[in-house]
C-alpha positions as CSV (number, residue, x, y, z in Angstrom):
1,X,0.0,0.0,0.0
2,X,1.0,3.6,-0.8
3,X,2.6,4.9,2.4
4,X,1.2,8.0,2.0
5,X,-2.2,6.1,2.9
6,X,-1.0,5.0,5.9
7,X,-2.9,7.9,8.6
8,X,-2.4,6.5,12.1
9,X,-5.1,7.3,14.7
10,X,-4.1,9.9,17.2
11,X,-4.5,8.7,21.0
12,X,-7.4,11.1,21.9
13,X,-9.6,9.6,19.6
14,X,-8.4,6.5,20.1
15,X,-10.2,6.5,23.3
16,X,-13.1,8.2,21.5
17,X,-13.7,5.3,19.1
18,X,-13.8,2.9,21.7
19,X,-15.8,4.5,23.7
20,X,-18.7,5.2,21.6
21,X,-19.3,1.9,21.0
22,X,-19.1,0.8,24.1
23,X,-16.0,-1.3,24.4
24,X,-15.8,-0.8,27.9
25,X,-16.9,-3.4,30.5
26,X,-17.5,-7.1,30.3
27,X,-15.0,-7.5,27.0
28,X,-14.3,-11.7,27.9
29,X,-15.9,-13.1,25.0
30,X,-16.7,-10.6,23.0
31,X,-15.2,-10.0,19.5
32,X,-13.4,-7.0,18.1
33,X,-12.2,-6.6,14.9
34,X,-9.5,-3.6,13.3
35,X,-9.2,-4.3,9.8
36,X,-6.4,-1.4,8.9
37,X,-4.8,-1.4,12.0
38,X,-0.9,-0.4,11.4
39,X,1.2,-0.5,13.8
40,X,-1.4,-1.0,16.6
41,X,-2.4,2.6,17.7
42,X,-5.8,1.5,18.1
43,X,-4.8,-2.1,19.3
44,X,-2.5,-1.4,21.9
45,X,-5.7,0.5,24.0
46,X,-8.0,-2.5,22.7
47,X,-5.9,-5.4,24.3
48,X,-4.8,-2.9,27.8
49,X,-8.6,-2.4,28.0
50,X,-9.7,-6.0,27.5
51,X,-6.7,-7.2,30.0
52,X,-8.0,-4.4,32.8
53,X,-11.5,-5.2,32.5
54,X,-10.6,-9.5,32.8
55,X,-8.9,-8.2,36.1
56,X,-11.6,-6.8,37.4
57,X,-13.6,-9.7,36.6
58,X,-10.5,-11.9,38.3
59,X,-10.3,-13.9,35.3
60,X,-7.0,-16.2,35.3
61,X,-4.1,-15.1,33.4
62,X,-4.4,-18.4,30.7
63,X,-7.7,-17.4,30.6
64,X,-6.8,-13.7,29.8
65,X,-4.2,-15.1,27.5
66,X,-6.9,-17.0,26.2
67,X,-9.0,-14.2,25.3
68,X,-6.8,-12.1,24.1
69,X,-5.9,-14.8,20.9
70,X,-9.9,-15.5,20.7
71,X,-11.4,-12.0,21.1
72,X,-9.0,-9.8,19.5
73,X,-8.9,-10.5,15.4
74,X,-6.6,-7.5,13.4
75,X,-5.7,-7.1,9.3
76,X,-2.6,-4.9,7.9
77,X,-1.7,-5.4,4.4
78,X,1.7,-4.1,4.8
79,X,4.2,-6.6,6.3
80,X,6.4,-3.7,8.2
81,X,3.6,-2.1,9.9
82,X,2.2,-5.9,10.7
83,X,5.4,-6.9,12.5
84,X,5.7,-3.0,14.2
85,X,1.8,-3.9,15.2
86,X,2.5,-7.7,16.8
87,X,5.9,-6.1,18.3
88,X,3.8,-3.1,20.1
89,X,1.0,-5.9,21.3
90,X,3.6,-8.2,22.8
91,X,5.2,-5.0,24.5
92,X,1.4,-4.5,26.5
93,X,1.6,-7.9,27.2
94,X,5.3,-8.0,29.1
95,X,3.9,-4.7,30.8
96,X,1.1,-7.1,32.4
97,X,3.0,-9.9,33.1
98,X,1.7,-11.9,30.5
99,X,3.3,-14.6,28.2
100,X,3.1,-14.2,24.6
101,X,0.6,-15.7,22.7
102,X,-0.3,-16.3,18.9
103,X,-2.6,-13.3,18.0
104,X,-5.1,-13.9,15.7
105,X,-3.8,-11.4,13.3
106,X,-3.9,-11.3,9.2
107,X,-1.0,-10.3,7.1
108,X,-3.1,-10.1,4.3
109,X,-5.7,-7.5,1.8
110,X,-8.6,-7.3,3.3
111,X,-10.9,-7.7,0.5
112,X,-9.0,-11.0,0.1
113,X,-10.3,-12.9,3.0
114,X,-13.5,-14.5,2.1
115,X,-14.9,-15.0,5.9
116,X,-12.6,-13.6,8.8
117,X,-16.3,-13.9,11.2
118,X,-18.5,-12.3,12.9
119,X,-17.8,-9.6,15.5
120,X,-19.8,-7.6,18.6
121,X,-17.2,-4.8,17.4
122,X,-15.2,-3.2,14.5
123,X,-13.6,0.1,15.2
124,X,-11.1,1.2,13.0
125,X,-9.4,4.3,10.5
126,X,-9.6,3.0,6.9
127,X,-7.1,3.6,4.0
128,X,-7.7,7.1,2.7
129,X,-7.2,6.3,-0.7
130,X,-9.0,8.2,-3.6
131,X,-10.3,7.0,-6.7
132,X,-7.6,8.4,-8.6
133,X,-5.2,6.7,-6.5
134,X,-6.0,3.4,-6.7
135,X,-5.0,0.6,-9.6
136,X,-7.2,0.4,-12.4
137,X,-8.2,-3.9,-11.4
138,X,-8.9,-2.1,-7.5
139,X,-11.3,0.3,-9.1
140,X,-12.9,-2.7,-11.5
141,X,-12.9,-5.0,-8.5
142,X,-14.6,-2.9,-5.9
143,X,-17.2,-1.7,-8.5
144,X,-18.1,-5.5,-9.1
145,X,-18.0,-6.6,-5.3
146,X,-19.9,-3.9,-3.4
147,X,-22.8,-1.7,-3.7
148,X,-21.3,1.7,-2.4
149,X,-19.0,1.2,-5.1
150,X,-21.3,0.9,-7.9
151,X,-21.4,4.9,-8.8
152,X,-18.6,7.1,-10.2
153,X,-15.2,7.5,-8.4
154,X,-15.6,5.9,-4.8
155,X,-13.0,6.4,-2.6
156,X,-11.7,3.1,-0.9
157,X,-12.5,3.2,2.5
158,X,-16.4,2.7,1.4
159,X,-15.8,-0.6,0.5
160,X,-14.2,-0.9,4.3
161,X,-17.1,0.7,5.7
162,X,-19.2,-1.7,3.6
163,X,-17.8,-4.8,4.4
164,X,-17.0,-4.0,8.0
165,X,-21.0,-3.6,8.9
166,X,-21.0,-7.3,6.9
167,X,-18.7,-8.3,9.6
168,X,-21.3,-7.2,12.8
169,X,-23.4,-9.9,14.7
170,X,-26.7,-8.8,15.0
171,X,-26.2,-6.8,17.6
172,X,-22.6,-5.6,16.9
173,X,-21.6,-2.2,17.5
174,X,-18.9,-0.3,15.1
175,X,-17.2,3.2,14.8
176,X,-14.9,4.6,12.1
177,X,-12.7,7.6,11.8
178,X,-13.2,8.4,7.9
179,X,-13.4,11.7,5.7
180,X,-16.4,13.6,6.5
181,X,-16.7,14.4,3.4
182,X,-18.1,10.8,3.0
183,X,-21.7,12.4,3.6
184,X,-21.4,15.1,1.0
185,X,-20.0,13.8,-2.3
186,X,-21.5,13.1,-5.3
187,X,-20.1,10.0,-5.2
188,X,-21.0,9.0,-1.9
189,X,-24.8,8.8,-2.4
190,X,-25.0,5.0,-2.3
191,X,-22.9,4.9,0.7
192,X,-25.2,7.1,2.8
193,X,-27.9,4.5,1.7
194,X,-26.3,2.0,3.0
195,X,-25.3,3.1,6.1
196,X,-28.3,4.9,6.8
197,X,-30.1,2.4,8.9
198,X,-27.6,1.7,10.8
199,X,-26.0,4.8,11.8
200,X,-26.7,6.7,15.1
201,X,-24.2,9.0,15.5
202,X,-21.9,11.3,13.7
203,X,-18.8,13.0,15.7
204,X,-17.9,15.8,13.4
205,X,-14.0,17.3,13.8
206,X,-15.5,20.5,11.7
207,X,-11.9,22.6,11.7
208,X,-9.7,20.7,14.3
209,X,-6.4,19.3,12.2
210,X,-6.9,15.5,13.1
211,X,-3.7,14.5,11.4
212,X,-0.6,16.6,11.2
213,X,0.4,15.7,7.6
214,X,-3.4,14.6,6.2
215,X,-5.3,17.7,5.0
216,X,-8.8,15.8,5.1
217,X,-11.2,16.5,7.6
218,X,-12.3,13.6,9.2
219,X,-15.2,12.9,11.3
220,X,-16.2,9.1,13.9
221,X,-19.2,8.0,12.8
222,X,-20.5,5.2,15.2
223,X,-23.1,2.2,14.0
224,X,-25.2,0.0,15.2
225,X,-26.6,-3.5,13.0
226,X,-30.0,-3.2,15.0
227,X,-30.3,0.4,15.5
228,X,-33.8,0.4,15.0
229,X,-33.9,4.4,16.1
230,X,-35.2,7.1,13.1
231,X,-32.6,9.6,14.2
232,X,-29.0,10.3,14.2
233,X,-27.1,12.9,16.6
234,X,-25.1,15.1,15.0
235,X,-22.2,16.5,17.2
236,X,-19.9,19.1,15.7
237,X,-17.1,19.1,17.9
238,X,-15.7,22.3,16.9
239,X,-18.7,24.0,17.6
240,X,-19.9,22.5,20.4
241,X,-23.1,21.5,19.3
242,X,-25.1,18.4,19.4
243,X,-28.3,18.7,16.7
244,X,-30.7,15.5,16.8
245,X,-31.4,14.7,13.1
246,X,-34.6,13.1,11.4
247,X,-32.8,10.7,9.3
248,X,-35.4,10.3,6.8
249,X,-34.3,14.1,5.9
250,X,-31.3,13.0,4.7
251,X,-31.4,13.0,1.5
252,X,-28.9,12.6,-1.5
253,X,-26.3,15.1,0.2
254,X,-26.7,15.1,4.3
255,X,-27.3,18.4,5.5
256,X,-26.4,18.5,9.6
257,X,-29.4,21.3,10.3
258,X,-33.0,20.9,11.5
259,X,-33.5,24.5,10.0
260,X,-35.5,24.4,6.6
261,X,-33.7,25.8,3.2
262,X,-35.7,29.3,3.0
263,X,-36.8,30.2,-0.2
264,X,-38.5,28.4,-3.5
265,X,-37.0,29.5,-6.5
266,X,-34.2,27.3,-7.1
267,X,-31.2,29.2,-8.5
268,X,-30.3,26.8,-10.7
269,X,-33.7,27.7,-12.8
270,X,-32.7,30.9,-13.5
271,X,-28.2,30.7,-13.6
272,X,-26.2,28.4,-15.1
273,X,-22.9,27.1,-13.1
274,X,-20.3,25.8,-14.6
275,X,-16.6,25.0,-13.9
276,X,-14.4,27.2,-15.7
277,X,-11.7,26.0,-19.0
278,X,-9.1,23.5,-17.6
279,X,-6.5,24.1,-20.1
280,X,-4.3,21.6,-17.8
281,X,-1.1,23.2,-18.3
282,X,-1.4,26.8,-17.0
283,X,1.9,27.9,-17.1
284,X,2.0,27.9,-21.2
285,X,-1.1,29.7,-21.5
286,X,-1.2,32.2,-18.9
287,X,1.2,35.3,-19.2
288,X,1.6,37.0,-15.9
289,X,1.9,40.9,-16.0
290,X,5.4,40.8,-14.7
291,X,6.4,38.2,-17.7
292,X,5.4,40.5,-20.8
293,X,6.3,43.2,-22.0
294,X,3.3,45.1,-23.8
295,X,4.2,46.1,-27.7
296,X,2.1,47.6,-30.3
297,X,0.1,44.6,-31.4
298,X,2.1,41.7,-29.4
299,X,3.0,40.6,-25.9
300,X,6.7,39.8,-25.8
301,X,7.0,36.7,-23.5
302,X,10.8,35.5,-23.5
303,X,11.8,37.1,-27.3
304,X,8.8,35.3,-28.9
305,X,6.1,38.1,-29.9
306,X,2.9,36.8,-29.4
307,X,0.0,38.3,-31.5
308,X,-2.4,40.6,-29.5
309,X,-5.5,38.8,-31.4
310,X,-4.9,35.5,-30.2
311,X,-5.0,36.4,-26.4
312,X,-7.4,37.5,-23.9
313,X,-8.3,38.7,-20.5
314,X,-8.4,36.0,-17.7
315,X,-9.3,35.8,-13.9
316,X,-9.1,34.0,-10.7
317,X,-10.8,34.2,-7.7
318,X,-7.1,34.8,-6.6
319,X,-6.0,37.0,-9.0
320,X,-9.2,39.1,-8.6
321,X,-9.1,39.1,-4.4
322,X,-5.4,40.5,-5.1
323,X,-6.4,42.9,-8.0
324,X,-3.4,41.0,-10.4
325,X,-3.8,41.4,-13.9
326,X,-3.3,38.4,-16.4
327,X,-3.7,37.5,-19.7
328,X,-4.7,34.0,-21.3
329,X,-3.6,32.7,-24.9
330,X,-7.2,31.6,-26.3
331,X,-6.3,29.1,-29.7
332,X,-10.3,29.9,-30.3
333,X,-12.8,32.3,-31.9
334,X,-16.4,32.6,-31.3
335,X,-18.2,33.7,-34.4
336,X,-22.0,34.7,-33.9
337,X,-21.6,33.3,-30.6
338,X,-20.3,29.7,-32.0
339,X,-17.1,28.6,-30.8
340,X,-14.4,27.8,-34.1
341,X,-11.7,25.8,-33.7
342,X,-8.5,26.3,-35.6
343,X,-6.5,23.7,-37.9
344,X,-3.0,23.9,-37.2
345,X,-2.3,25.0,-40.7
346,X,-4.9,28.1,-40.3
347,X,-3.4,28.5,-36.5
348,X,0.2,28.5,-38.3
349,X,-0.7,30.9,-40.5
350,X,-2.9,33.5,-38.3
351,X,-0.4,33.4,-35.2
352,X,2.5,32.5,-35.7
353,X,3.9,33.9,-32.6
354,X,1.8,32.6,-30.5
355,X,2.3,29.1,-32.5
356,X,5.9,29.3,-31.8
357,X,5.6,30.0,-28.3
358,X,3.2,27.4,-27.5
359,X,5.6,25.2,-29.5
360,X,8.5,25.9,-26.7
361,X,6.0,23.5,-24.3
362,X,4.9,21.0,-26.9
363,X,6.6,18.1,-24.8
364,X,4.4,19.2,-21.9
365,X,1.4,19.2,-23.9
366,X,1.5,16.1,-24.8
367,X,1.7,14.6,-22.2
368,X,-2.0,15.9,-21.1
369,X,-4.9,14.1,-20.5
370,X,-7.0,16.0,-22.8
371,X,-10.3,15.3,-24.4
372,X,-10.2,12.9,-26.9
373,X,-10.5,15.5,-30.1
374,X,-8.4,18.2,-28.5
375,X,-5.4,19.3,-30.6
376,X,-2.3,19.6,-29.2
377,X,-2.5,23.4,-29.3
378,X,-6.0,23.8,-27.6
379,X,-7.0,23.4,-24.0
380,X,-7.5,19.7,-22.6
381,X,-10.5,20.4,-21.8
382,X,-12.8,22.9,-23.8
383,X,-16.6,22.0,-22.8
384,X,-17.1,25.5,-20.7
385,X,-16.2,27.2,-23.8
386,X,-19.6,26.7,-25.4
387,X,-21.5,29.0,-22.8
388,X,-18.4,31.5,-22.1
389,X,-19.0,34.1,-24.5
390,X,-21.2,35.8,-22.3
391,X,-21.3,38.4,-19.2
392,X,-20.2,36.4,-16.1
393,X,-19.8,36.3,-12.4
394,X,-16.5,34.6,-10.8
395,X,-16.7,32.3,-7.6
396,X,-14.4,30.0,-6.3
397,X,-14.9,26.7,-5.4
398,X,-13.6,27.1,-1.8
399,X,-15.4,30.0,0.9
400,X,-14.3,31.0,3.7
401,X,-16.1,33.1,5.8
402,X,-17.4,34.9,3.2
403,X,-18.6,34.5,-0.1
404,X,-16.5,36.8,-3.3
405,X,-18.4,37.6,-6.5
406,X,-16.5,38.6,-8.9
407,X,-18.2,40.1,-12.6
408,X,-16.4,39.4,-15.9
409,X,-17.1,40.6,-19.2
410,X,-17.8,38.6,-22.4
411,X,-14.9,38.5,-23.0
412,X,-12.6,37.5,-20.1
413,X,-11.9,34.0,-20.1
414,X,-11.3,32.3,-16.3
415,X,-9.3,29.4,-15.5
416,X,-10.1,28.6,-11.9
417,X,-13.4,28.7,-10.0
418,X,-17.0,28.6,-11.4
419,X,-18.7,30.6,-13.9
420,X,-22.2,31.8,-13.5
421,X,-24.4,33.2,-16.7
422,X,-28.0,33.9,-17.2
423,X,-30.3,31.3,-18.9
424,X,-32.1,32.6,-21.9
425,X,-35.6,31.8,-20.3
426,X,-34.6,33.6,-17.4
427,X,-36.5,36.7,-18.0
428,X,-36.8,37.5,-13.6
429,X,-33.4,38.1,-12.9
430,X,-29.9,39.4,-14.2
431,X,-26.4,38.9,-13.2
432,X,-26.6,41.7,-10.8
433,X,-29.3,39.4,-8.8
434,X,-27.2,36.3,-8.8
435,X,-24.5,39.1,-7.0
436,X,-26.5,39.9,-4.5
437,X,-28.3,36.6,-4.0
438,X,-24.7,34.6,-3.3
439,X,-23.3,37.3,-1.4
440,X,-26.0,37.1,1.0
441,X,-25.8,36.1,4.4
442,X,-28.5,33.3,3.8
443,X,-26.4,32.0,1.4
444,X,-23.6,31.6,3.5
445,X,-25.8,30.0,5.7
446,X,-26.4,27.6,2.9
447,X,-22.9,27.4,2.0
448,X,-22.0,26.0,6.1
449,X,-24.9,23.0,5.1
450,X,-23.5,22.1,2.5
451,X,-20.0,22.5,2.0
452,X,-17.1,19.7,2.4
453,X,-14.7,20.9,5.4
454,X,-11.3,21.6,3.6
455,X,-8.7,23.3,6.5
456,X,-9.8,25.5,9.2
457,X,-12.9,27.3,8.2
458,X,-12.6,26.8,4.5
459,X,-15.2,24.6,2.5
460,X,-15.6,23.3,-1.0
461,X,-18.4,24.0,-2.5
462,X,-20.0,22.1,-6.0
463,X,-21.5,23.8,-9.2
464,X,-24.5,21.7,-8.8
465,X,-24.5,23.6,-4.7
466,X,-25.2,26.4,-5.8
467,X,-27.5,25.5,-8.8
468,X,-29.7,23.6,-5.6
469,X,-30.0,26.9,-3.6
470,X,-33.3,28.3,-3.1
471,X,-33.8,31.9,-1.8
C-alpha cells in the first residue's frame, strides 16, 4: 500500500472510538475486529482495556491469554507495519505480566479474505485512498463486489465501511474515523444509503487538524446493525453543538441542520454554473503581467512576440481578491456566438507567434490528458467554452467566511473557480441578482450545510451547490 495512505489514529480519539461503542466493561468473549490497524495505535488500548476489564472480573491469566488470541482479530496489508503492530502488542503484554501468545492477526488484503467472522465490534481508520489513487483492477474490482461502489469514483474506505457492517453480529456495534466528506460527495450517495439504517451517531471534527500531515477532515461515525432508532445525533465538535437529526431528511447530500432551506426558487432555474476552462497546463497559456512586456500589437514573452489577437483577459478568484492582472492565450474564436476551432495550418498561419511559443512546451502538452479530439495546441478540456462568451460572475470553489463575486465581461476567459451566466428563459433576474443573492448572508448559511470541510474554516463548495439553492 502507498505509504502515503498510511494515517495512524491519534490517542485522543483512540479513546473516543472505543468508547462510543461501548467497548468498555465485560470485553471476555466478546469479538473485536481492526481491519487497517498499522502498527497497533488502536490495538495497543483495545488489548490494555480487554486485560484491565478480565482483572476486574479476576479472570486467570491463561484465561486472559486465552481471550486475548480468541477475542481480538486485526488485518494490515503491509508486512512492516504488521510486525511493528505484533511487536507493540507483545510489548502490553510484558507490561502485564503476561506470556506471549499467537494473536489472531492477518498479514493479508482485506478484501481477500473470504470469511474472517462475525464480530460484537469493528472500530477502525480506513485507508484514505481516492479514486484516482487506486489501480485500475482495484477500481474494477470494488465496482463489481460492493454496492457503495457501484457509482462514479468511490474512494476506498467505502468498501471498508461496507464490508465492516458485513462483519457485525446482529447486535454488533462499530465506529470509524473516515473523511467527512463521505456524507457530501457526489459520489458518496450510495454509501449514505447503506449506512443509513444503521448509523446513530456522527462526531464531526468541523476545523480541528486531526492528522498533522493529512489535509482531510475527518469525522467518527458510530453504527449500530439493530439500531432500530429514526434519528442520528449530530455532534460538531468544533462548535460544540449536538443537533438531533430526522434521518429520513437526509437526502442525496446530508445536511447536519433541523432549519428548513428558505426560499422556492431554485437558482439553478434561472443561472447556469459551470466549472471554468481547464487548459491543464497553465503555465503555457497564462502570461503573468510581470512576464510581458506590452508592444504595439504583441506581448513579448521570453523574445517570442505573441500576436495581440490570439490572447485575452483571464481571472481567478485569486487574481481578482489581489487585484493581479493576467492574460490567457485563447487558440479559439467565437463567431456569432459559436465557438471555431483552428487547424493547425490556419493556426500556423494566423499566429505564428503565438504558434511558436506554445511550440516551446509542446513536450508538456502532450503529455496531457486532454479530451479525446483536443489538438495539441487547444486546451485539454474545452466543454465551458460553449457558454463563455457571455457576461459572467466569478466564484471559487472554496469560501471562507465569506462569499466573493466577482463580474467578468464577455470577453474575459477564467481558468479557476466557477462561472455563473443567465439562462435565456430567465427573463426574472440578471447577473446583478445572482451578485446579490450569493453574497448574501443566507447563502452563507447555505454554504455552512453544504460544503465539504477543507482546513480551518474553508469549504468546497459544487457547481451543482449552488445551482440547488433556493432563496
Amino acid at each position: 500500500m502507498n505509504k502515503k495512505c498510511q494515517v495512524f489514529t491519534p490517542a485522543d480519539y483512540v479513546e473516543e472510538l472505543l468508547d462510543s461503542v461501548g467497548y468498555t466493561e465485560n470485553l471476555y468473549g466478546k469479538r473485536i475486529l481492526e481491519n487497517s490497524c498499522g502498527d497497533g495505535n488502536i490495538l495497543v488500548a483495545v488489548v490494555q482495556r480487554y486485560i484491565d476489564d478480565c482483572n476486574r472480573q479476576e479472570l486467570s491469566k491463561e484465561q486472559i491469554r486465552a481471550g486475548l488470541a480468541n477475542d481480538i482479530c486485526a488485518i494490515e496489508i503491509d508486512k512492516e507495519q504488521y510486525e511493528k503492530c505484533i511487536c507493540n502488542l507483545n510489548n502490553v503484554l510484558k507490561l502485564n505480566d503476561l506470556q506471549s501468545i499467537k494473536w489472531n492477526f492477518y498479514n493479508n488484503d482485506y478484501f481477500q479474505i473470504d470469511d474472517v467472522g462475525k464480530f460484537q465490534f469493528v472500530v477502525g481508520n480506513p485507508p484514505y485512498i481516492t479514486y484516482k489513487e487506486m489501480k485500475k483492477d482495484q477500481q474494477t474490482f470494488l465496482k463489481n463486489k460492493f454496492k457503495s461502489c457501484r457509482k462514479g469514483k468511490f474512494d476506498y474506505c467505502y468498501a471498508f465501511i461496507e464490508k465492516s457492517i458485513d462483519c457485525l453480529v446482529e447486535d454488533g456495534e462499530m465506529a470509524y474515523l473516515i473523511p467527512s466528506s463521505i456524507f457530501k460527495t457526489v459520489f458518496g450517495e450510495n454509501l449514505r444509503e447503506y449506512i443509513k439504517p444503521y448509523i446513530k451517531e456522527i462526531h464531526d471534527f468541523t476545523q480541528a487538524k486531526m492528522f498533522n500531515n493529512a489535509l482531510v477532515k475527518s469525522a467518527i461515525m458510530v453504527l449500530s446493525k439493530n439500531n432500530k432508532n429514526a434519528n442520528l445525533l449530530y455532534k460538531d465538535i468544533a462548535a460544540g453543538i449536538e443537533i438531533i437529526i430526522d434521518k429520513i431528511n437526509l437526502d442525496k447530500k446530508w445536511f447536519f441542520s433541523n432549519d428548513a432551506i428558505p426560499g422556492t426558487r431554485r437558482f439553478g432555474d434561472y443561472f447556469q454554473v459551470s466549472h471554468v476552462v481547464a487548459t491543464l497546463l497553465n503555465e503555457a497559456y497564462v502570461l503573468k503581467k510581470e512576464n510581458y512586456i506590452e508592444l504595439d500589437g504583441y506581448y513579448q514573452v521570453n523574445g517570442v512576440n505573441i500576436e495581440k489577437a490570439v490572447v485575452r483577459e483571464t481571472a481567478t478568484p485569486r487574481s481578482k481578491r489581489y487585484k493581479k492582472i493576467e492574460k490567457i492565450i485563447f487558440p479559439y474564436s467565437y463567431d456569432k456566438g459559436k465557438l471555431v476551432k483552428y487547424s493547425q495550418n490556419d493556426f500556423i498561419s494566423n499566429f505564428p507567434g503565438a504558434f511558436q511559443y506554445l511550440d516551446g512546451f509542446r513536450e508538456q502538452l502532450d503529455k496531457r490528458e486532454s479530451d479525446k479530439n483536443a489538438k495539441w495546441f487547444e486546451y485539454g478540456r474545452s466543454q465551458a467554452l460553449a457558454t463563455l462568451n457571455h457576461r459572467k460572475l466569478l466564484v471559487s470553489t472554496v469560501i471562507t467566511d465569506t462569499v466573493s463575486v466577482y463580474p467578468l465581461d464577455k470577453k474575459c476567459i477564467p481558468y479557476a473557480g466557477m462561472y455563473i451566466i443567465t439562462r435565456k428563459r430567465n427573463q426574472l433576474y440578471k447577473l446583478d441578482d445572482a451578485k446579490t443573492i450569493l453574497e448574501s448572508d443566507e447563502f452563507m448559511q447555505y454554504v455552512k450545510k453544504v460544503g465539504i470541510h477543507i482546513s480551518g474554516s474553508s469549504l468546497r463548495i459544487t457547481s451543482k451547490d449552488i445551482e440547488e439553492y433556493r432563496f
